[in-house]
C-alpha positions as CSV (number, residue, x, y, z in Angstrom):
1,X,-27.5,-13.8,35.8
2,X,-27.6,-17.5,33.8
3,X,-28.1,-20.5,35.9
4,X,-25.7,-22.8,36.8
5,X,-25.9,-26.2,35.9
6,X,-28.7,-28.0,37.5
7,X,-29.6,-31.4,35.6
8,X,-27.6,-34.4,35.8
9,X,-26.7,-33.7,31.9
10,X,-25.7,-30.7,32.2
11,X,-23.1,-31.7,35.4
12,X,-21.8,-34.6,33.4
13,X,-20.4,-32.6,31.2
14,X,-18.7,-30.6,34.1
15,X,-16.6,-33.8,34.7
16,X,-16.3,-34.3,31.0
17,X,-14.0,-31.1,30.4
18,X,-12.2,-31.8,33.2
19,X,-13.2,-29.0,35.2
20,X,-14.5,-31.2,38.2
21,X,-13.3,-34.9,39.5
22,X,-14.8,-34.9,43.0
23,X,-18.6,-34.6,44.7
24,X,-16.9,-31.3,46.9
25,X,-15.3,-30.2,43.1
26,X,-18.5,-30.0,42.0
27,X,-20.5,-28.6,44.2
28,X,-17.8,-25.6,44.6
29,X,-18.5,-25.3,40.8
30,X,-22.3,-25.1,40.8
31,X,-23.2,-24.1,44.3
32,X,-26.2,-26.8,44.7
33,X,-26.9,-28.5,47.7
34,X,-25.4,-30.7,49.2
35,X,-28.6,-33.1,49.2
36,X,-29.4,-32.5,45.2
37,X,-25.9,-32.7,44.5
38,X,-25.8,-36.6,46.1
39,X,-29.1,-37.4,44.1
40,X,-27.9,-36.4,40.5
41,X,-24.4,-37.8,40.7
42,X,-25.8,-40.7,42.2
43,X,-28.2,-41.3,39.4
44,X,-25.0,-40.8,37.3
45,X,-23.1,-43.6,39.1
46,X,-26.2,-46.0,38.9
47,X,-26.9,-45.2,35.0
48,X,-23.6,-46.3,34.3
49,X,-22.0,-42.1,33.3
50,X,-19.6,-42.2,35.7
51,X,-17.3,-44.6,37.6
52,X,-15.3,-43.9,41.0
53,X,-11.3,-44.1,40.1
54,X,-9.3,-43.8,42.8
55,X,-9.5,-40.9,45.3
56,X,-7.7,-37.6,45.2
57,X,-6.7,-35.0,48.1
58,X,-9.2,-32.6,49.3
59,X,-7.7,-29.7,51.0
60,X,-10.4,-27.8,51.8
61,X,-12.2,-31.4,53.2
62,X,-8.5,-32.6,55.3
63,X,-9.0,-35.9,53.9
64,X,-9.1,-37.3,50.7
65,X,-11.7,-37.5,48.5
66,X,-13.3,-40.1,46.1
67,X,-12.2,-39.2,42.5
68,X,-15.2,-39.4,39.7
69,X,-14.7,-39.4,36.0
70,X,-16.9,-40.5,32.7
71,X,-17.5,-44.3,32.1
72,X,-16.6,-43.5,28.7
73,X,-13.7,-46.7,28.6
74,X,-16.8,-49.6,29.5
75,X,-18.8,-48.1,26.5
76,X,-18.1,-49.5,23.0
77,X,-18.5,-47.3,19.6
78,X,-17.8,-48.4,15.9
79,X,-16.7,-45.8,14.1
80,X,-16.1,-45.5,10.2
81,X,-14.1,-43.2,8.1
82,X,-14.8,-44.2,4.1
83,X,-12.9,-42.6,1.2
84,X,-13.7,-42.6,-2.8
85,X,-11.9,-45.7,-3.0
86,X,-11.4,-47.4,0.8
87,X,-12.5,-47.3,3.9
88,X,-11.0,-47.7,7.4
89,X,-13.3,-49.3,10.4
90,X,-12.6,-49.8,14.3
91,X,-14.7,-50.5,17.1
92,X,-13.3,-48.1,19.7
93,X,-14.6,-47.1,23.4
94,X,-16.0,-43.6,23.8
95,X,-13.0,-42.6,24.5
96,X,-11.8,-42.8,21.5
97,X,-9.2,-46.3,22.2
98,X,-9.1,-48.0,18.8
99,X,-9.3,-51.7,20.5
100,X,-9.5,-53.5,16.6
101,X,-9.3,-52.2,12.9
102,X,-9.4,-52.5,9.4
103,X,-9.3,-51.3,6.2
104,X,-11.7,-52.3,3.4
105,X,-11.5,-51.6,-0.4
106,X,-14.8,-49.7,-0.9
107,X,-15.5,-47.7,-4.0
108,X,-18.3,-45.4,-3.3
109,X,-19.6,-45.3,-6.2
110,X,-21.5,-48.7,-6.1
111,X,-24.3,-46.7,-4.3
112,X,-25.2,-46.9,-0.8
113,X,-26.8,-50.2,-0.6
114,X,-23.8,-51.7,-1.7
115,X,-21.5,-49.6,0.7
116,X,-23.2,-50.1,3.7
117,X,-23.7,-53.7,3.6
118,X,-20.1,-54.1,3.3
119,X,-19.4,-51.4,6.3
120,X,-22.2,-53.4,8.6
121,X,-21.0,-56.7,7.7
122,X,-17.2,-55.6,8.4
123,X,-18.2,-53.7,11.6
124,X,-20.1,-56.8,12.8
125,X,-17.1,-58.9,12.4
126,X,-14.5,-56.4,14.4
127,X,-17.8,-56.5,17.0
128,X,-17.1,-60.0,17.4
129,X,-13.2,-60.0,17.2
130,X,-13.0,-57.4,19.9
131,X,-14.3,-59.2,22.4
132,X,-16.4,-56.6,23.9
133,X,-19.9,-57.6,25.0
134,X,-22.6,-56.5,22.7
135,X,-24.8,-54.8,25.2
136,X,-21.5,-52.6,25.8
137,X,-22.2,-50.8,22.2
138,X,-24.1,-47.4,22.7
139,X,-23.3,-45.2,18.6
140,X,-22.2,-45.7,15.5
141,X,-20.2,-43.4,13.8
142,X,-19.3,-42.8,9.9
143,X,-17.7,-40.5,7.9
144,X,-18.2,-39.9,3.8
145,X,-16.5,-38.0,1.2
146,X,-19.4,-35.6,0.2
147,X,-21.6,-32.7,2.4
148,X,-24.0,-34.4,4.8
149,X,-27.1,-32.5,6.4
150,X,-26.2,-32.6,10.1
151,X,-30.2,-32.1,11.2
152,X,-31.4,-35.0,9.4
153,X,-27.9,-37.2,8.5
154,X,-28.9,-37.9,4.8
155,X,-26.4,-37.6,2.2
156,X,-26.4,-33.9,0.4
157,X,-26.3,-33.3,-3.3
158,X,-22.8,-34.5,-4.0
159,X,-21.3,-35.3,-7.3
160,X,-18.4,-37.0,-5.3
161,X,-21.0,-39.5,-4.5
162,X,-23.5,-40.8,-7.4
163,X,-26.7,-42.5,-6.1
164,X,-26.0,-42.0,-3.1
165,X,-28.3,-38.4,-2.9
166,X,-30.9,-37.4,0.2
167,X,-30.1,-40.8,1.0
168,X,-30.9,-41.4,5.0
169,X,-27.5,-42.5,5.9
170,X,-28.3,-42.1,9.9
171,X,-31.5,-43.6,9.6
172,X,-29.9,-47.0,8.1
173,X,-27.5,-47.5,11.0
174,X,-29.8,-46.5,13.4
175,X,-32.0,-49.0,12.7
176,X,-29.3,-51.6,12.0
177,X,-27.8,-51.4,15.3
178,X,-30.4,-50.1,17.6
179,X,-28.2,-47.4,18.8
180,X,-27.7,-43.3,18.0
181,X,-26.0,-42.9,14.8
182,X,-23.6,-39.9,13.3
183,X,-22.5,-38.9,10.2
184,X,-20.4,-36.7,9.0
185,X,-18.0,-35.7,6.1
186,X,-15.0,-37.1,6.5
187,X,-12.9,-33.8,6.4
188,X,-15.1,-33.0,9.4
189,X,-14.7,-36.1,11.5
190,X,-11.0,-35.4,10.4
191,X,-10.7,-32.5,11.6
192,X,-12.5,-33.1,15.0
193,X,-10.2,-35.9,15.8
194,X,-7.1,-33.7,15.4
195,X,-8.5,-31.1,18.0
196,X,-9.8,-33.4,20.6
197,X,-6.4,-35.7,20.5
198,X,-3.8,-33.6,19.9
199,X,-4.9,-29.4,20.2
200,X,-7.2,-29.5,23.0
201,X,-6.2,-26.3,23.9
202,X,-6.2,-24.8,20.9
203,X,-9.3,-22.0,20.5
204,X,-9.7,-22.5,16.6
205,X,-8.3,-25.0,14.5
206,X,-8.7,-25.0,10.7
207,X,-7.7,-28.5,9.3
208,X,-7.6,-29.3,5.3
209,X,-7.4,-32.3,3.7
210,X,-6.4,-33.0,0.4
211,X,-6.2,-36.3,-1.0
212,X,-8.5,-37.6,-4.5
213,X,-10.2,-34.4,-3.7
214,X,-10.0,-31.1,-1.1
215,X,-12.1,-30.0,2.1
216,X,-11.4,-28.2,5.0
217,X,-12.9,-27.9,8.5
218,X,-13.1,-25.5,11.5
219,X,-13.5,-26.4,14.8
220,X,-13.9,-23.5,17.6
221,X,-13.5,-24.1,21.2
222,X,-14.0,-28.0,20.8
223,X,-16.5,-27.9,18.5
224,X,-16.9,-28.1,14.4
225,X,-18.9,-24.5,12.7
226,X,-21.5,-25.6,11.1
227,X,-22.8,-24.0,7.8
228,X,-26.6,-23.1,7.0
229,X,-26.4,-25.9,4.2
230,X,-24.0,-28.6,4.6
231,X,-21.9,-26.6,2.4
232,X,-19.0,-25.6,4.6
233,X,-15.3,-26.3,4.2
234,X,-16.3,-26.8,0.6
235,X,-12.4,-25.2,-0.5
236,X,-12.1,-27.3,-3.2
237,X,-14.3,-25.9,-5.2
238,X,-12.6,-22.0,-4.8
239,X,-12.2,-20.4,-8.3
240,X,-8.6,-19.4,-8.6
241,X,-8.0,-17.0,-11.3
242,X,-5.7,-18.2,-14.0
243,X,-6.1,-21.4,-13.8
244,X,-8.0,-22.7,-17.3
245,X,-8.0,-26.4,-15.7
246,X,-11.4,-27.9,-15.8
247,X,-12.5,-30.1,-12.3
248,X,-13.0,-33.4,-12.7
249,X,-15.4,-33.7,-10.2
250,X,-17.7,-31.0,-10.8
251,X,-17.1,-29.7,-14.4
252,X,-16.7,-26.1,-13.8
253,X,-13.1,-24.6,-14.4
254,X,-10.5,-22.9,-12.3
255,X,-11.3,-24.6,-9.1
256,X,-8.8,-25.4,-6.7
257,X,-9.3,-28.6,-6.9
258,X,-8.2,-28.6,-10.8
259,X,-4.7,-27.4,-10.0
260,X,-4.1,-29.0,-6.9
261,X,-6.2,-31.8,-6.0
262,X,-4.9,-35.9,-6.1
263,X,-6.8,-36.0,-9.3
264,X,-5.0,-33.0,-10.6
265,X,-1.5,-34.2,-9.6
266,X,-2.2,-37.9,-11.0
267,X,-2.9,-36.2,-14.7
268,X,-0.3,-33.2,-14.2
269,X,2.4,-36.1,-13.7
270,X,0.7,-38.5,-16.5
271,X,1.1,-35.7,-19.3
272,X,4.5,-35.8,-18.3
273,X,4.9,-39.5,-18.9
274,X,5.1,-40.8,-15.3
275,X,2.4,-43.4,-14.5
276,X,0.9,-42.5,-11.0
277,X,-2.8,-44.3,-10.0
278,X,-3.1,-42.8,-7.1
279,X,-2.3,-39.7,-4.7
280,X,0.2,-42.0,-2.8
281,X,1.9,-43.3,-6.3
282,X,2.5,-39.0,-6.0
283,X,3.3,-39.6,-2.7
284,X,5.9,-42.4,-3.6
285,X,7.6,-40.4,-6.6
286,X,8.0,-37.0,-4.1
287,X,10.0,-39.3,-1.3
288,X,12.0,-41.3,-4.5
289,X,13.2,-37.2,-5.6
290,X,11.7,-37.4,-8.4
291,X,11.9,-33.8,-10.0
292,X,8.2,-33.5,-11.9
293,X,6.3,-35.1,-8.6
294,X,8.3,-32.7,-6.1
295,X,7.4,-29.3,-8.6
296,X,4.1,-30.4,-9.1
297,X,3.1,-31.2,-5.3
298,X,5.1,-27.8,-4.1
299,X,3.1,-26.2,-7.1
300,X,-0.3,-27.5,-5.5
301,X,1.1,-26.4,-2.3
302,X,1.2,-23.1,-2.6
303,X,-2.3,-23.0,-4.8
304,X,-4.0,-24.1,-1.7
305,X,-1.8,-21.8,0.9
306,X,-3.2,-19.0,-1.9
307,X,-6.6,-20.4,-1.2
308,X,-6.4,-20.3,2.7
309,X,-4.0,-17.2,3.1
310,X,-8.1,-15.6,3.0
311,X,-9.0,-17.8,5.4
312,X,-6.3,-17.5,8.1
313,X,-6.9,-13.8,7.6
314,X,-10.3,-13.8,8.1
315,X,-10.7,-16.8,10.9
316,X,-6.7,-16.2,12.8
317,X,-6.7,-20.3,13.5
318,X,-4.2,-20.9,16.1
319,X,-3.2,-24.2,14.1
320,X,-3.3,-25.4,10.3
321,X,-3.4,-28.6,9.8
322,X,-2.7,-30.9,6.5
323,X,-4.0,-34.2,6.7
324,X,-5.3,-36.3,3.6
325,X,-3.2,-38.4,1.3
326,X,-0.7,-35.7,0.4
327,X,0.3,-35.4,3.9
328,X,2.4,-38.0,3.5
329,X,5.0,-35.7,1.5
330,X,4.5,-32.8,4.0
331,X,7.7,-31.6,3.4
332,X,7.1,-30.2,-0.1
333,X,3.7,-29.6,0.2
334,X,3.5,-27.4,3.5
335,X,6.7,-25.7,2.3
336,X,3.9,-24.7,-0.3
337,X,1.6,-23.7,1.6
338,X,3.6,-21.9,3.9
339,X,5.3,-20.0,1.1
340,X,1.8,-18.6,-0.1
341,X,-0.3,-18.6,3.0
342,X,2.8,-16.3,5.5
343,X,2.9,-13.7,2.6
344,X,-0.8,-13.5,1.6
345,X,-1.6,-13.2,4.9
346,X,-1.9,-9.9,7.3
347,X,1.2,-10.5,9.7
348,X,-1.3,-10.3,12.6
349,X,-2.7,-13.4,11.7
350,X,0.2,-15.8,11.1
351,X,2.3,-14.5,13.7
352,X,1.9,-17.3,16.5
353,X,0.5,-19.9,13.7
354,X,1.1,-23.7,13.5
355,X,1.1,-25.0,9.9
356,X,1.7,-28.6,10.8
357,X,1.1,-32.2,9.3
358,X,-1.9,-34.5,10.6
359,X,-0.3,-36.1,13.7
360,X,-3.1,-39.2,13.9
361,X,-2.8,-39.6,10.2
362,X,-5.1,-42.5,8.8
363,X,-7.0,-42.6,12.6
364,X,-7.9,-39.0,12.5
365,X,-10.8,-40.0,11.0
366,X,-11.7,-42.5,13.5
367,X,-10.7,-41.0,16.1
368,X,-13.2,-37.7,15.1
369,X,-16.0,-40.0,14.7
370,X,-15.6,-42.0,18.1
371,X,-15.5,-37.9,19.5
372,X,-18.9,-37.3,17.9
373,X,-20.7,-40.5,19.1
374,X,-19.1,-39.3,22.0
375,X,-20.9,-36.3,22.3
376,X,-24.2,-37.5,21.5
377,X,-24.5,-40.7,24.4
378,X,-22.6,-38.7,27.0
379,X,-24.7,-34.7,25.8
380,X,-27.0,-33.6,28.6
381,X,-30.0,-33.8,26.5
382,X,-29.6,-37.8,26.0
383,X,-28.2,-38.3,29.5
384,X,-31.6,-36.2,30.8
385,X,-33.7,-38.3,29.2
386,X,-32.3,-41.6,30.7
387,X,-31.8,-40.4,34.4
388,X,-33.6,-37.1,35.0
């Protein structure tokens, strides 16, 4: 038989699902003494992990009983969420409470130097406009539009991202701001912030984004699947056969994100002698009815419900979720999807699915990236090393 949790991690994280709120909680939960029990969530209280709210009624004690919960409100993250072409910032607590914001113009092309300087000049300003004390500031988190290796937070192989390759992301704000970095790709930190906020619940969530490009991302009881090489959720790049399109981001042709990408609706609609710039110029044209914009978007729609009919079929997500620039003209574009993805797929699969729009929108990013930071100041292992 495994044992319970022991270390003053490892019952932090007890309170941090919610499973616990109370000393007699916990110790019903774990079965330690009564004596060890006092010590560790003790050390929790004085290390600053948890804070007494309130108190809450105790049955089984007669009389009520103090209520516990993660400090996770006094702690301060700044979080980071860039695109090809902009870039929003927050400083947020651990909680994931957006307390200021912007958005920058970034293009990531100018390289890394470049990027960052701007992101760390920009974060240190909402630092100062939020008020919050600067010993309050425990992560950093930032998301990119290309694969990042998780292990060691450098910047994969990524045409999406000239100059910026094996570059040690992690390593730069780490030593920047004296505090545990993350970094992610976006549609990952996307993703994440869509379960935690708004499908806790939910057992596996598959979320896609498509804006100037396409990427999914799976997250399973709480937490993202990782690939062996920084490669997953890659959908963009699925060969779809009949489509003679070459990708503008990788050169190869018949990927998905040829036919149904930002990039591919912004030319589709420029052949026809419309003059889009961006994926929300699509946007703009689909809500003003605009006959090309609306076939084109449904079109791309249903390419990438083609794409993840296999994927629902293979995964059974309880929840599908398009987020990304195009999500903005959800209407034609999940009706898309939907049409593609329900008949490709075996009934089994689909029949208690959600295939909804991003609910946070623009924040999901954020919010996914306060979650991470989250995760690492408040795991077992870094709480362990600071009390235990």
């Amino acid at each position: 038989m495994a044992a319970g949790p022991t270390s003053a991690g490892e019952l932090l994280q007890l309170f941090r699902s919610g499973e616990v709120s109370t000393r007699s909680q916990l110790q019903q939960a774990t079965g330690l003494a009564r004596s060890t029990l006092t010590y560790r969530v003790d050390a929790l209280l004085a290390a600053g992990y948890l804070t007494e709210d309130g108190s809450v009624a105790d049955l089984r004690r007669g009389r009520p009983s103090t209520r516990l919960r993660v400090n996770d409100q006094a702690t301060t993250v700044l979080v980071a969420d860039l695109g090809a072409t902009h870039g929003r910032l927050a400083v947020s607590t651990a909680a994931g409470d957006v307390l200021t914001e912007t958005v920058i113009e970034s293009s990531i092309d100018k390289g890394p130097n470049t990027v960052l300087a701007t992101v760390t000049a920009e974060l240190d300003t909402l630092l100062r406009r939020s008020g919050r004390p600067a010993d309050t500031l425990r992560g950093v988190g930032l998301g990119v539009p290309g694969p990042v290796n998780w292990h060691t937070g450098r910047i994969a192989r990524s045409i999406s991202m000239p100059g910026w390759d094996n570059y040690p992301v992690r390593d730069h704000l780490t030593s920047y701001y004296a505090v545990p970095a993350v970094v992610d790709n976006d549609a990952n930190l996307l993703g994440l912030g869509e379960q935690r906020r708004i499908y806790p619940a939910a057992h596996l969530v598959l979320f896609v984004k498509v804006g100037t490009g396409i990427g999914a991302s799976m997250i399973v009881d709480g937490e993202l699947l990782r690939g062996s090489a920084s490669a997953e959720g890659d959908i963009g790049h699925a060969k779809i056969i009949g489509v003679e399109e070459t990708c503008s981001s990788c050169g190869a042709r018949g990927c998905l994100a040829a036919t149904a990408s930002g990039r591919a609706m912004v030319r589709d609609l420029r052949r026809l002698g419309h003059e889009p710039a961006t994926t929300r110029d699509v946007v703009d044209l689909v809500r003003q009815g605009n006959p090309d914009a609306v076939r084109i978007v449904t079109a791309a729609g249903r390419a990438v419900g083609d794409v993840l009919s296999t994927a629902v079929s293979l995964l059974n997500p309880d929840v599908v979720v398009i987020g990304g620039d195009i999500a903005h003209a959800h209407e034609r574009f999940l009706l898309g999807v939907r049409d593609t993805l329900l008949n490709r797929s075996q009934p089994l699969a689909t029949a208690h699915l959600l295939i909804a729009p991003t609910v946070l929108g623009d924040r999901a990013g954020i919010t996914g990236a306060a979650a991470m930071v989250a995760d690492v100041i408040f795991g077992s292992e870094a709480v362990d090393s600071r009390v235990n």
